[in-house]
C-alpha positions in Angstrom: -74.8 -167.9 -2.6 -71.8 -166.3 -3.3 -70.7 -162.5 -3.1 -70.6 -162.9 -7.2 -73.8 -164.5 -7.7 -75.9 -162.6 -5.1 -74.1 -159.1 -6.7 -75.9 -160.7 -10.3 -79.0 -161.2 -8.7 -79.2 -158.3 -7.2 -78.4 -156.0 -10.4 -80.6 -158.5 -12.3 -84.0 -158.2 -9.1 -83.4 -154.1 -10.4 -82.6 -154.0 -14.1 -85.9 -153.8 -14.9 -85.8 -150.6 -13.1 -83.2 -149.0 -14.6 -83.1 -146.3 -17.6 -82.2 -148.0 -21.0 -79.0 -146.5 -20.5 -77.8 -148.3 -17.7 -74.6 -149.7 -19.2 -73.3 -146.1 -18.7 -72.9 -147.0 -14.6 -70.1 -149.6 -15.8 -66.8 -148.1 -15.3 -65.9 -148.1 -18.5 -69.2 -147.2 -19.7 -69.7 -144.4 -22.4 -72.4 -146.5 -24.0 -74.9 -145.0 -25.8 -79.1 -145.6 -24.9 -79.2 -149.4 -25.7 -81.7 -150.5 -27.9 -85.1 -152.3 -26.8 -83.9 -155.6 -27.8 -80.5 -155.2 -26.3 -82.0 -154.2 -23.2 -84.0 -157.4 -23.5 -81.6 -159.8 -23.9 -79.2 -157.9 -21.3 -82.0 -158.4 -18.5 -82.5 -161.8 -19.8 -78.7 -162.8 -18.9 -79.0 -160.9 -15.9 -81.9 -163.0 -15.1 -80.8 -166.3 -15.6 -76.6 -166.0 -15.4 -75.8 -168.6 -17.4 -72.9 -170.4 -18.4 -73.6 -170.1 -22.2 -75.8 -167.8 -23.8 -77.0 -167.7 -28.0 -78.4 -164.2 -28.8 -79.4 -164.7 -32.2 -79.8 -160.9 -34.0 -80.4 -159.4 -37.5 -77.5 -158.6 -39.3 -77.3 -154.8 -38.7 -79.1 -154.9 -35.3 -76.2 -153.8 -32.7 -75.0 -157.3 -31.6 -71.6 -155.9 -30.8 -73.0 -153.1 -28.5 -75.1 -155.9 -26.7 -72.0 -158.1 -26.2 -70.0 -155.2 -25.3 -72.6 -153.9 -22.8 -72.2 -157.4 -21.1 -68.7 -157.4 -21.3 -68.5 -154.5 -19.3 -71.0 -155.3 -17.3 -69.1 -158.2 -16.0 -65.8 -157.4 -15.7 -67.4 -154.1 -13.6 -69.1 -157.1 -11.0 -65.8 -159.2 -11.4 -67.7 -161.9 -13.2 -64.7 -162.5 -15.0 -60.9 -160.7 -15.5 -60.7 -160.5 -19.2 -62.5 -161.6 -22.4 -61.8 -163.2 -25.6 -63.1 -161.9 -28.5 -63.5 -164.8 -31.6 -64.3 -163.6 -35.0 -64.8 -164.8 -38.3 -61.9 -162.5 -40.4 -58.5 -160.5 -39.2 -61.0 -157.1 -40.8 -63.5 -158.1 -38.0 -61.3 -158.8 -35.1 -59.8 -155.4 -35.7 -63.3 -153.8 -36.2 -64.2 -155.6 -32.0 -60.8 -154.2 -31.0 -61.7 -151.0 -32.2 -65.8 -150.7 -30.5 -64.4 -152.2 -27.4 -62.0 -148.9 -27.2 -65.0 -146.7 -27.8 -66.5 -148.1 -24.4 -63.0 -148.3 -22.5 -62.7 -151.9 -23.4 -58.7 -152.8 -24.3 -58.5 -155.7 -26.4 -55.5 -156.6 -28.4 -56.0 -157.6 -32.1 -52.5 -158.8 -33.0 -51.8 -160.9 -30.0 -50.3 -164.3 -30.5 -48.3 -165.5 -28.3 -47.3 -165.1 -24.5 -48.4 -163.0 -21.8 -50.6 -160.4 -22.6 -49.7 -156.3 -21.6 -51.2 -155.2 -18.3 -53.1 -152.6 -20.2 -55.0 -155.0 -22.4 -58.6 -156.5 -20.6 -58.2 -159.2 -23.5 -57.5 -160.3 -27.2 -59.3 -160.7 -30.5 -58.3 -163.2 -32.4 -60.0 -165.1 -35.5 -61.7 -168.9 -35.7 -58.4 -169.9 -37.9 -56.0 -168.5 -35.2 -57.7 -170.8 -32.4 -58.0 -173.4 -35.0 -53.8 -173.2 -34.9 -52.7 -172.7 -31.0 -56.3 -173.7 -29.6 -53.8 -174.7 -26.1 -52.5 -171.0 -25.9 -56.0 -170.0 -25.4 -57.2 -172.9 -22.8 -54.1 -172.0 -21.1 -55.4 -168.5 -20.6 -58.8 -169.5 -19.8 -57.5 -171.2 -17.4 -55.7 -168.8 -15.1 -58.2 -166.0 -15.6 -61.8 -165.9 -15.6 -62.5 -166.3 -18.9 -65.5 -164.1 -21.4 -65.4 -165.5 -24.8 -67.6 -164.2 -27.0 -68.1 -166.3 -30.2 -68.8 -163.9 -33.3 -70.8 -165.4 -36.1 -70.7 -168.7 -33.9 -71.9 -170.6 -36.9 -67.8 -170.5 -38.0 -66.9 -172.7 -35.8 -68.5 -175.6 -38.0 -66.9 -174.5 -41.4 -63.9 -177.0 -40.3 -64.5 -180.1 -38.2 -60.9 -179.0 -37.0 -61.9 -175.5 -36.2 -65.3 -176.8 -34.2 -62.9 -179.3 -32.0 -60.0 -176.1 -31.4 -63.0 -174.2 -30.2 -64.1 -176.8 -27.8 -60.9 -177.8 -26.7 -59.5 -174.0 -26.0 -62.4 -172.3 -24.5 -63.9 -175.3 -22.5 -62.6 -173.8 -19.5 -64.1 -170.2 -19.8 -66.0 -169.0 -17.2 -68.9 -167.4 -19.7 -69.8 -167.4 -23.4 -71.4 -165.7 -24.9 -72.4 -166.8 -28.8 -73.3 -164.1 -31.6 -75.1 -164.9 -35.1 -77.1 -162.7 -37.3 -77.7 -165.2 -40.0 -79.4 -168.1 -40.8 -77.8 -170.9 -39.5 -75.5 -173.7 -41.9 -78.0 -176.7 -43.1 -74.7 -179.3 -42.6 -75.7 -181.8 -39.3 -72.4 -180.8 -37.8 -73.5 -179.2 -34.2 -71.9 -176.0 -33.3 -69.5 -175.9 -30.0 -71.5 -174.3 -27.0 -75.3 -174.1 -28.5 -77.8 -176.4 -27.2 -80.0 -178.3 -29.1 -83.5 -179.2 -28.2 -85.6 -182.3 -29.4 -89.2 -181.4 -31.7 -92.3 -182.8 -32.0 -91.0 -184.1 -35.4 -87.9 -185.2 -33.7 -85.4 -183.1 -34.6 -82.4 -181.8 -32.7 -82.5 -178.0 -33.0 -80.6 -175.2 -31.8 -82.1 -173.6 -29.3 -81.4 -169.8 -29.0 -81.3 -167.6 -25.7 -82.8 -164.7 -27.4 -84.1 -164.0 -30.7 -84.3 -160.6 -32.9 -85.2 -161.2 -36.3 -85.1 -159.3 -39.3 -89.3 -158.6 -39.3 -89.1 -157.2 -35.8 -86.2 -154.9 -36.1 -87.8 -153.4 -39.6 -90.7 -152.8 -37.3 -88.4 -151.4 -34.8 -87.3 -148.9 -37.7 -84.1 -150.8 -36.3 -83.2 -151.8 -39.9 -83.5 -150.8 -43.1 -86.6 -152.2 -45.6 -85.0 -154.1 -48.6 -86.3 -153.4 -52.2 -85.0 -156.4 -54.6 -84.3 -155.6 -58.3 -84.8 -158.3 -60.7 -83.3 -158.7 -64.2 -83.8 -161.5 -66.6 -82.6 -161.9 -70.1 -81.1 -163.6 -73.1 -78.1 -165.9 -72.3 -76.1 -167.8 -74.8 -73.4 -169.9 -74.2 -70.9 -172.8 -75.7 -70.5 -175.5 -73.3 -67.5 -177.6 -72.8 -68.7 -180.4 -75.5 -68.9 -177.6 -78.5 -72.8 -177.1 -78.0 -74.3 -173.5 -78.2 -77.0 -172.9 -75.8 -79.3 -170.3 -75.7 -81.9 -169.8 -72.6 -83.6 -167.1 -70.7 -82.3 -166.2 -67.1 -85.5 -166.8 -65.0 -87.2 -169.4 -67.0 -87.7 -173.4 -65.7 -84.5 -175.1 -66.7 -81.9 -177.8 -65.3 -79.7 -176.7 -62.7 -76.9 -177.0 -64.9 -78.5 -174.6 -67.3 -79.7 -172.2 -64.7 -76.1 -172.2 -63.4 -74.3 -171.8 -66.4 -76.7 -169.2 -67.2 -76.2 -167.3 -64.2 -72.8 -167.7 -64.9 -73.4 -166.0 -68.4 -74.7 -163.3 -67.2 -72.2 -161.8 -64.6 -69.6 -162.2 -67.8 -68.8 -158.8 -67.8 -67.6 -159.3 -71.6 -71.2 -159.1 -71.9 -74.2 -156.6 -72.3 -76.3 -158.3 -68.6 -73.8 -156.6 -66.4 -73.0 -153.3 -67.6 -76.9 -152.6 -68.0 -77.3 -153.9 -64.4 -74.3 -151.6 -63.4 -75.8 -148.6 -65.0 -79.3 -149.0 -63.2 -77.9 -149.8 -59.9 -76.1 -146.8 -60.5 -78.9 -144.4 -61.6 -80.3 -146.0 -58.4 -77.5 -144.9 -56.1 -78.0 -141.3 -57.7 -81.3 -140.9 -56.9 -81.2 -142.7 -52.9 -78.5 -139.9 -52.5 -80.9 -137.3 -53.1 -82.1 -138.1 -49.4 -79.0 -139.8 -47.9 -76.1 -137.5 -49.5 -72.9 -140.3 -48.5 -75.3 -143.3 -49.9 -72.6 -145.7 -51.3 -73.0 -149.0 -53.3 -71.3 -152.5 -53.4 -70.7 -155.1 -56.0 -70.4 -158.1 -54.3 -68.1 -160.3 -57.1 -67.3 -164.2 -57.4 -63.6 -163.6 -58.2 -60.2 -161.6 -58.2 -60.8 -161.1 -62.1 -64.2 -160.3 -62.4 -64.1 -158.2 -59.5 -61.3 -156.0 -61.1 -63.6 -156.0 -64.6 -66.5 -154.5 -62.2 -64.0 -151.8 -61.1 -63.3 -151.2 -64.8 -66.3 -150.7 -66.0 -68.3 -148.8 -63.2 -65.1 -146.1 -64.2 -66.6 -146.4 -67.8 -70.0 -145.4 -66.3 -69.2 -143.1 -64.1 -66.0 -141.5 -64.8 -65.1 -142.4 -60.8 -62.8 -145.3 -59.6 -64.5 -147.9 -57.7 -62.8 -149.0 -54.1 -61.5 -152.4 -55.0 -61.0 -154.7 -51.9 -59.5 -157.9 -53.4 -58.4 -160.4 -50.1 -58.7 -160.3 -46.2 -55.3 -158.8 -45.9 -54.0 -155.7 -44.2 -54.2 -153.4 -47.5 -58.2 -154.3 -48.1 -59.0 -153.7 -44.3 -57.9 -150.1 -44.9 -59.2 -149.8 -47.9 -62.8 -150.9 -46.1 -62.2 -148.3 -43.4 -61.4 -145.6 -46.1 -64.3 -146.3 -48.4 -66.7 -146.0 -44.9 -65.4 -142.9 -43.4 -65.4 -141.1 -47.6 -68.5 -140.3 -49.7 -67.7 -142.2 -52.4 -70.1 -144.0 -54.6 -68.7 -147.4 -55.4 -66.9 -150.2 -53.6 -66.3 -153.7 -55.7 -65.3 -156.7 -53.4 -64.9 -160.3 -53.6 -66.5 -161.9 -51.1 -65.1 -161.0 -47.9 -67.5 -157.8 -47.1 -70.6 -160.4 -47.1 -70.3 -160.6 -43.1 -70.2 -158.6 -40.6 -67.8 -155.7 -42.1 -69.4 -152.3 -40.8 -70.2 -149.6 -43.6 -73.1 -148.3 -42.3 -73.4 -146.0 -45.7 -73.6 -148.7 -47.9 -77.4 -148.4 -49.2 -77.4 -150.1 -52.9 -75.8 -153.3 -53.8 -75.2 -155.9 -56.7 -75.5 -159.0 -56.3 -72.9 -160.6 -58.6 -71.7 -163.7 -57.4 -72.6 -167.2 -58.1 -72.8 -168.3 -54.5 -76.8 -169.9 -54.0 -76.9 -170.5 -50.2 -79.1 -169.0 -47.6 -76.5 -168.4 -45.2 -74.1 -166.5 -47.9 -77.2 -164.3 -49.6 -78.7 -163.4 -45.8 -74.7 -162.1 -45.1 -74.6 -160.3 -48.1 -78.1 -158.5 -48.2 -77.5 -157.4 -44.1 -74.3 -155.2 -45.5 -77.0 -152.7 -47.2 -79.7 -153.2 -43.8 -77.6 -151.3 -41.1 -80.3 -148.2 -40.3 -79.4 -145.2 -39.2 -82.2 -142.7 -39.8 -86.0 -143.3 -39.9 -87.0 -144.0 -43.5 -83.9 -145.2 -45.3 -84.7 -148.0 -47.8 -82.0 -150.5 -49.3 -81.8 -151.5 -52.8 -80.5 -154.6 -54.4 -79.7 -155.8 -57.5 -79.9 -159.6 -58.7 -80.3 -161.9 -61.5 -83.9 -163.7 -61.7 -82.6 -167.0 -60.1 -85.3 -169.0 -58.5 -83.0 -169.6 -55.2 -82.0 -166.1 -54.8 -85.6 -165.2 -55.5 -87.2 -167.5 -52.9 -84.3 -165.8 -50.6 -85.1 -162.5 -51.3 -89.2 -163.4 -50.4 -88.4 -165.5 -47.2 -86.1 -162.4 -45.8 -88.3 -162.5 -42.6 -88.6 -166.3 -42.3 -86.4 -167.3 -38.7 -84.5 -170.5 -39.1 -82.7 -172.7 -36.9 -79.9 -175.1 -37.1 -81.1 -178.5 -37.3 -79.2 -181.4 -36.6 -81.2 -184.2 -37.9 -82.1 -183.9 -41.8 -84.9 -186.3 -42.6 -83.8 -187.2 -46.0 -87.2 -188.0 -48.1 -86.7 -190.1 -51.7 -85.6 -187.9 -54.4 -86.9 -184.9 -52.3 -84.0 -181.9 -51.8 -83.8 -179.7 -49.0 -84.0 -176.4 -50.2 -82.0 -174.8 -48.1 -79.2 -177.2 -48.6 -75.8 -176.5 -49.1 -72.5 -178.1 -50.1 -69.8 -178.2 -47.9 -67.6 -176.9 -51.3 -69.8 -173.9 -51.8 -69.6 -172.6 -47.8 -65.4 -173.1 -47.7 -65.7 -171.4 -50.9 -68.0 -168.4 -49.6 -66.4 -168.2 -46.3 -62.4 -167.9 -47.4 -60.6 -165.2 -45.9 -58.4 -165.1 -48.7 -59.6 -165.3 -52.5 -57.6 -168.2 -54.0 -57.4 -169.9 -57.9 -59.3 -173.4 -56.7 -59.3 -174.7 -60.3 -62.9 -175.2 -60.2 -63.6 -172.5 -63.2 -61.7 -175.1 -65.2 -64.1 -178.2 -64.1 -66.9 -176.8 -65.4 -65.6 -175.1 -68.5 -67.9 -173.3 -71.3 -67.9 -170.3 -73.0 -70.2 -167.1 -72.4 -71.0 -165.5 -75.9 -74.1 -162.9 -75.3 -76.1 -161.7 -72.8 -78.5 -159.1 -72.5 -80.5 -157.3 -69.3 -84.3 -157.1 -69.0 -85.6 -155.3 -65.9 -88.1 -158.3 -64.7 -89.9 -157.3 -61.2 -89.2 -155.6 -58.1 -89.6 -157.7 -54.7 -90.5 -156.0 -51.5 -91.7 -157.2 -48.6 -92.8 -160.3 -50.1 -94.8 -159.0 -53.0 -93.5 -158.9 -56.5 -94.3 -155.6 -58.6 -93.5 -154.4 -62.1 -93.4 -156.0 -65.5 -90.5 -156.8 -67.7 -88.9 -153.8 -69.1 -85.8 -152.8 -71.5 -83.2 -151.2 -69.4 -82.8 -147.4 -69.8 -87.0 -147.6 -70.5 -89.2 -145.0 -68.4 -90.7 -148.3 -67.2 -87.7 -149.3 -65.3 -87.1 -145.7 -64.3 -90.2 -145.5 -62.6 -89.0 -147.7 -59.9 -85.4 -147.0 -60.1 -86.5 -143.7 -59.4 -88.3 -144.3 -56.1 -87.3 -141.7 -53.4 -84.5 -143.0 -51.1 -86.5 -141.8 -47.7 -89.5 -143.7 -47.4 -91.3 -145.6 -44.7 -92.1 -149.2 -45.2 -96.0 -148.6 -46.2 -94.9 -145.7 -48.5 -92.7 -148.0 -50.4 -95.5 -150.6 -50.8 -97.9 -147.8 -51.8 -95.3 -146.2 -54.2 -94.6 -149.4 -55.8 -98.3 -150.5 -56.1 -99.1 -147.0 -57.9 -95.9 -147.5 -60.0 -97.1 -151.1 -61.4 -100.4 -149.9 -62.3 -99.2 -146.8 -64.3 -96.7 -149.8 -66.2 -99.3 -151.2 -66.9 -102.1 -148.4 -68.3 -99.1 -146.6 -70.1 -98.3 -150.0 -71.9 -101.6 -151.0 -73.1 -101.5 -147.2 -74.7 -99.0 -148.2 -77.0 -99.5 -148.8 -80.6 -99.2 -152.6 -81.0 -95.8 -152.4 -82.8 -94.0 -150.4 -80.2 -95.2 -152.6 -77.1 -93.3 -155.3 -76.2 -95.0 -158.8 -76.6 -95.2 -159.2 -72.8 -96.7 -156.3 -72.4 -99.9 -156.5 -74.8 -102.9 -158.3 -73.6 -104.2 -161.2 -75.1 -107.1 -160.1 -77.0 -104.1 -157.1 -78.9 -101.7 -159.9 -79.9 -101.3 -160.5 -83.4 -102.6 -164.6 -84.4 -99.4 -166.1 -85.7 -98.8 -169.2 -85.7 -96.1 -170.9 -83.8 -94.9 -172.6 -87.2 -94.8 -169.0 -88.8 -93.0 -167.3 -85.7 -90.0 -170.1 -86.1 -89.7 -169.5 -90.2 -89.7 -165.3 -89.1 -86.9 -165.6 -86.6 -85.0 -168.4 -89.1 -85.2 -166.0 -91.9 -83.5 -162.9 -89.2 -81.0 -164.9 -88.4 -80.5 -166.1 -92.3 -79.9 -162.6 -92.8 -77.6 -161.3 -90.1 -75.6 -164.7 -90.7 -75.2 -163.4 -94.5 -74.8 -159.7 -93.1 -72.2 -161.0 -90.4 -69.6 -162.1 -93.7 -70.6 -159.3 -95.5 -69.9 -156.2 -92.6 -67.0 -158.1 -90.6 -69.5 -157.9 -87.6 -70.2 -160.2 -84.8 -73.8 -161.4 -84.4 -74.6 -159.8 -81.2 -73.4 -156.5 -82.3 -76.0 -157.1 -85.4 -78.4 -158.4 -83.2 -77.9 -155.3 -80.4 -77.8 -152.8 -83.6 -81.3 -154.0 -84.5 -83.0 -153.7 -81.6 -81.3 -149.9 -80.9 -83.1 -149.2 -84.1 -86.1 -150.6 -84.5 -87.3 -150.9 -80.6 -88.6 -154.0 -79.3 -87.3 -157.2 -76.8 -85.4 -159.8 -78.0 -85.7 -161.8 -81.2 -87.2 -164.8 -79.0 -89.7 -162.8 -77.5 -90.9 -160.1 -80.4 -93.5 -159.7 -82.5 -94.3 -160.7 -86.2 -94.7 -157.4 -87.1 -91.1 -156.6 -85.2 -89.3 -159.5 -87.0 -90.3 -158.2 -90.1 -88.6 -154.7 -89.4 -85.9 -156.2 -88.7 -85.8 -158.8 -91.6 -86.0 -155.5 -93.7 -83.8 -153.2 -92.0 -80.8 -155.6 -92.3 -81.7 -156.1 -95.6 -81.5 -152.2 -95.9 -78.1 -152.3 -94.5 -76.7 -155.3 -96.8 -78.2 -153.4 -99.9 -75.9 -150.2 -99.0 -72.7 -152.2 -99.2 -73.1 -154.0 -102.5 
C-alpha cells in the first residue's frame, strides 16, 4: 500500500468519528458544519477511493460544498495537485471560482491557454471550452494530478462532440468526481465517466455512487416544499392555414393544439399572462410577509417575450423587473446584483434554469414552452434552495398535462437509461427531442427560425385559477382571477411546515367549496354548482344562446369600433360569471341583453 493510499484509509478507518465539521482540519478549510448527506457521501469516497465517483443531489442541496469539501480534502493528503472545475455556463464557472475562494480554494475562471499562475490550485472552465481545446486540458492532466469535477455531468451528452472532448481531455485525471441535481436526459447517448449497470429488465442504467433526492432533503428541512399554481383558460388562435381555433388550456386535445395553446397563452398581447403576473405577484407580497428579501422569476421562452414580461410586471407594479437576456458578462452581473438586492422581480430567458445561485428567489413563473423533465426539474430547483425552517416555494404554470405530471412526480428518482425498449405506437413519456434540449440548454439566446415553422396567430386568452398541486395532491376548484377564491390560497402564509401547508390547503378547498354552493345560482360559476342546482337546458338550446351572444357582439363590434375580446372581456366585468363556453343560461341571457342595452344607447 502506498503512503497515499494507506493516509486515505486511515482518514477514511476514522471519519466516522469525526465531528460533521471535519472539513475544517483541511488547510484551507473554513467550511461550515457539513450537512448529513454530505457527510455521507464524503465518508462514502473516503471509504471506497475511487477513481470515478457520481453523487447524484437535489437541485438546491449543497453539491458544491460536498465537492469542495473533497477537493480540499485531497489536495490537503496530496491525492492530487490541482483540480479542474467543468461547468455547464461561463455564469457557473465564475459562481465555482468564487465558493472555492470562500474555502481557500484558487481556481481561475478565465484561463485559456498556457501555464497556469503559481497562485491558482486550478481552473474553471465550461463543457463548450473543453469541447474547443479538449488537448490543452489532457496535456495538464497529464503532468499534474489531476481532480476534475464534472458539474451537471449530464452536459457532456448535449453534443456527441462535447461527450468525446470530455473523454479525450480528462481521460488521464487522477480523480473525478461527477455532479447532477436533475433528472437525467432520456437520449441513449452514455455519459463520459458514469457506469452503467444491467436490470432485471435488461436495461443499461446509470449507476450513481450516492443518491439525495428531492423527498429526503424536504424531510431534511434541507429544501424548500413546492406549492404549484395552476391556471387554465380560454385560448383562441388562427393557425397558419387561416383557421380560428378556439380550446381550453387543460382540456384533452392533440398535441399540436395543446402546444399551440400553450403557446397562446404566454402571448403576452393577451389577458392569460398579465392575470398570471398579477397573482404571482400578490403571491410574492404576501411570502414576504415572513421572508422580507423573497424575490420572484419569470422564466421566458425568448429575447422578445422576455422584454414584454419586464414591461408589463412595471405596469403592475410600478418597479422595473431585472432583465437577464444571454450568458454574457452583462447578465452574470446583473444575476449577482439581483441576488445580493431586495428586489422583487427578475425576468430571464432560459439561462437561470440551472444551477445559478439566488438563494432569495421563492416565487416563480413558469413561462416557457419547454416540456422536458430535465428542463422543468432545473427550473423548479431555482425557487427550492432552503435557508430557514419553514420557507415554502411557489410556482406558477399553465394546466399542461406534461408539466402537470412533472409537478406531481417531483419526488420520483430517475436514472439514465441506455436501452429504450421502444413498444408499437407506445411513447415514452419522459422523452425528449434532441431539438428541444439544444434549445433549452443554449448559453446564448439565438433567432433559430423555428417561431416561423410553426406559424399562427394568438388572438385571446384569458386566466382561470384551476388547482393548486402540493405534495402530490391537487386542491382548489377553478376560480376567476382576482376572486376571494383564488386569494384564499394565494394568500397562504409564506412560513409554513410541510404538514401545515397540506392542512392549510385542505381547510382552504373545503371553505371553496361551502362558500360556492352559498351562492345564488346566477352568481356561481357553472363549475362550481352541483348537479342537482344546475339549470336543465338542453345542449341544443345552450349552442342557439351562445350563437345568438356572439350574433350580437359581432353586430355591436361594427357598430362601437371595438374588438371582440374587449366586448367579450366588458361583459364578463359586468355581469360576473366564466367564459361564454362555460356559463350559464341564465348568464348568457344577461349578456344577450346587456349588449343589446349598449347597442340601443348608440342608435
Amino acid at each position: 500500500m502506498t503512503t497515499t493510499a494507506a493516509s486515505a484509509a486511515a482518514s477514511a478507518a476514522t471519519s466516522h468519528h469525526l465531528s460533521p465539521a471535519f472539513p475544517g482540519r483541511a488547510p484551507w478549510g473554513t467550511a461550515n458544519k457539513l450537512r448529513a448527506w454530505q457527510q455521507g457521501a464524503m465518508e462514502r469516497y473516503l471509504q471506497e477511493q475511487p477513481r470515478d465517483f457520481l453523487a447524484v443531489a437535489t437541485p438546491g442541496a449543497g453539491k458544491t460544498t460536498f465537492a469542495l469539501t473533497l477537493a480540499s480534502w485531497l489536495l490537503h493528503h496530496h491525492v492530487v495537485q490541482q483540480v479542474t472545475v467543468v461547468a455547464p455556463t461561463e455564469h457557473l464557472k465564475k459562481q465555482w471560482a468564487d465558493a472555492a475562494a470562500r474555502v481557500g480554494i484558487k481556481l481561475d475562471p478565465e484561463y485559456s491557454a498556457g501555464p497556469l499562475s503559481k497562485e491558482y490550485h486550478g481552473v474553471a472552465v465550461t463543457y463548450a471550452g473543453v469541447g474547443v481545446r479538449p488537448m490543452l486540458h489532457r496535456n495538464r492532466a497529464e503532468q499534474r494530478k489531476t481532480l476534475v469535477i464534472l458539474d451537471e455531468i449530464h452536459h457532456a451528452g448535449d453534443s456527441k462532440s462535447w461527450g468525446e472532448a470530455c473523454l479525450e481531455a480528462f481521460e488521464p485525471a487522477t480523480r473525478r468526481l461527477a455532479l447532477t441535481g436533475t433528472p437525467f436526459r432520456s437520449d441513449t447517448n452514455p455519459i463520459p465517466f458514469v457506469a452503467y449497470e444491467e436490470g432485471r429488465d435488461g436495461i443499461r442504467r446509470s449507476a450513481a455512487d450516492y443518491t439525495y433526492g428531492y423527498g429526503n432533503a424536504l424531510a431534511d428541512h434541507v429544501v424548500r416544499p413546492v406549492i404549484f399554481l395552476s391556471y387554465s383558460g380560454n385560448m383562441r388562435w388562427r393557425t397558419k392555414a387561416g383557421d380560428e381555433i378556439a380550446a381550453r388550456l387543460g382540456e384533452p386535445m392533440t398535441k399540436d393544439a395543446v402546444s399551440q395553446a400553450w403557446r397562446t397563452a404566454l402571448d403576452p398581447r393577451g389577458e392569460w399572462m398579465p392575470s398570471v403576473l398579477r397573482a404571482a405577484d400578490r403571491r410574492l407580497t404576501e411570502v414576504r410577509k415572513g421572508i422580507p428579501d423573497a424575490g420572484a422569476l419569470v422564466i421566458a421562452s425568448d429575447q422578445d417575450s422576455a422584454r414584454s414580461y419586464a414591461k408589463l410586471i412595471r405596469e403592475i407594479t410600478g418597479s422595473k423587473a431585472t432583465l437577464v437576456l444571454s450568458d454574457d458578462t452583462g447578465a452574470s452581473s446583473r444575476i449577482d446584483d439581483f441576488a445580493a438586492s431586495d428586489d422583487r422581480w427578475m425576468v430571464a430567458v432560459r439561462m437561470v434554469s440551472e444551477g445559478v445561485d439566488v438563494p432569495r428567489l421563492a416565487v416563480g413563473v413558469y413561462a416557457t414552452t419547454i416540456s422536458t423533465p430535465l428542463f422543468f426539474a432545473q427550473a423548479v430547483g431555482r425557487f427550492v434552495r432552503s435557508r430557514r425552517r419553514g420557507e415554502t416555494a411557489s410556482v406558477f404554470l399553465p394546466t399542461v398535462p406534461d408539466l402537470l405530471t412533472f409537478a406531481n412526480e417531483m419526488e420520483v428518482e430517475r436514472d439514465h437509461a441506455l436501452d429504450k425498449p421502444k413498444k408499437q405506437g407506445e411513447e415514452d413519456p419522459y422523452a425528449e427531442s434532441e431539438k428541444e434540449m439544444e434549445e433549452a440548454n443554449k448559453e446564448q439566446d439565438e433567432d433559430t427560425g423555428e417561431q416561423e415553422q410553426f406559424s399562427f396567430e394568438a388572438l385571446e386568452s384569458e386566466a382561470v385559477f384551476d388547482r393548486v398541486l402540493y405534495d402530490g395532491a391537487e386542491f382548489g376548484m377553478q376560480a376567476r382571477p382576482g376572486s376571494e377564491e383564488e386569494q384564499d390560497y394565494i394568500g397562504i402564509p409564506g412560513l409554513l411546515e410541510p404538514d401545515q401547508v397540506q392542512l392549510l390547503l385542505q381547510k382552504r378547498q373545503a371553505r371553496q367549496i361551502a362558500h360556492s354552493r352559498k351562492k345564488p345560482d346566477e352568481e356561481a360559476d357553472l363549475l362550481e354548482l352541483p348537479a342537482e342546482r344546475r339549470p336543465v337546458v338542453s345542449h341544443k338550446e345552450m349552442l342557439e344562446l351562445r350563437k345568438q351572444l356572439n350574433t350580437m357582439v359581432g353586430a355591436y363590434v361594427h357598430q362601437s369600433g371595438k374588438p371582440h375580446g374587449v366586448i367579450h372581456t366588458e361583459l364578463r366585468r359586468v355581469c360576473g360569471g366564466p367564459p361564454s363556453a362555460e356559463a350559464t343560461a341564465g348568464q348568457l341571457r344577461q349578456r344577450i341583453a346587456k349588449v343589446q342595452e349598449w347597442a340601443t344607447r348608440m342608435r
